[in-house]
N, C-alpha and C positions, 0 to 999 in steps of 0.2 A: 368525262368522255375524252378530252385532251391527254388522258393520262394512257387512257388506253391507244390511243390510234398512236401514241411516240412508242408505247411497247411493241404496237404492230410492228410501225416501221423498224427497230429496230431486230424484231425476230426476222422479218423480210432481208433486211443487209447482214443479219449472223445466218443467215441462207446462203446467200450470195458468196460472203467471203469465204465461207464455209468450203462451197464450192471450188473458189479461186484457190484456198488452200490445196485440195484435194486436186485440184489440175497442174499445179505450180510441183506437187511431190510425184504426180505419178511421170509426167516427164521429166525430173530428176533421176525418177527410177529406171526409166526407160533410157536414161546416159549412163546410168550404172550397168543396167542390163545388158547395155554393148558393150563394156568393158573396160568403161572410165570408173577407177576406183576411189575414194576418198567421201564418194556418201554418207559411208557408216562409220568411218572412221578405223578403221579396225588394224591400219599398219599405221607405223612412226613415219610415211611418205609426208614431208611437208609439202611439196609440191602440189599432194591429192587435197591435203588440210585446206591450203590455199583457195586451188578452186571451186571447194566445195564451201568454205566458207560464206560466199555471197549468198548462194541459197540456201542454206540453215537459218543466216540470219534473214531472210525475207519470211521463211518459213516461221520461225520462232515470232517475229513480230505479225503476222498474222492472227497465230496462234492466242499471244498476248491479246490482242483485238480482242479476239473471238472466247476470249475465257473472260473479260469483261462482259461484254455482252451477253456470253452465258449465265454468268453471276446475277447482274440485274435480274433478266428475266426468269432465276430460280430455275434454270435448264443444270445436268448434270458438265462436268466438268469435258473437252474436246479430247477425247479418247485419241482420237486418230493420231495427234501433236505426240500426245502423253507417250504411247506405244509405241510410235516412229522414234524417239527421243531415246527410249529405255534399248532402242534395239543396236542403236550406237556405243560408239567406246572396243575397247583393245577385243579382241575374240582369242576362244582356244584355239591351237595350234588345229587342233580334226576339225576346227568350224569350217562351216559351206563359207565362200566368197565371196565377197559383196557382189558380182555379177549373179550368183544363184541365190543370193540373199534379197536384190531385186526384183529378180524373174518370180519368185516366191511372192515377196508385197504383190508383185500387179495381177497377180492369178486371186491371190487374199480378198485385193480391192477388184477383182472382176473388170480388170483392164490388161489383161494379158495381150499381147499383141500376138 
């Protein structure tokens, strides 16, 4: 029974962070959205590298959290991390711009402002 009620609580806190994840990137996105770039990564701007680094790496260690927690409890792998992650790095010259590459995520996540 001890075994069960530690896997509870841990599904309850991979809820939680779960959350805080998904609050922590939609307003990243929503500083994208207005026109701060360097989210996605997508130009050679050190500048944008810079300030976007703090929140990648909050994000990423989250992320780390919460795929632990997923593994124990045999839950599938945190998609949202996964696909936020894969949508970064250099773009084509016709790609949309991480402001409309934002404005996109938060309509995706049903947080469009």
């Amino acid at each position: 029974m001890a075994r069960a009620d530690r896997l509870e609580r841990m599904d309850l806190r991979r809820a939680e962070l779960e959350e805080e994840y998904r609050a922590a990137l939609i307003a990243a996105l929503r500083d994208t959205a207005a026109g701060r770039w360097g989210l996605f990564d997508h130009q050679k701007d050190k500048a944008g590298k810079a300030r976007a680094a703090p929140v990648i790496a909050a994000l990423s260690d989250l992320a780390e959290e919460i795929g632990a927690m997923r593994d124990t409890l045999g839950l599938e792998p945190f998609a949202l991390h996964d696909d936020f992650m894969a949508a970064r790095g250099p773009a084509a010259a016709d790609a949309v711009g991480e402001p409309r590459q934002a404005k996109a995520w938060l309509e995706k996540m049903g947080a469009a402002a």
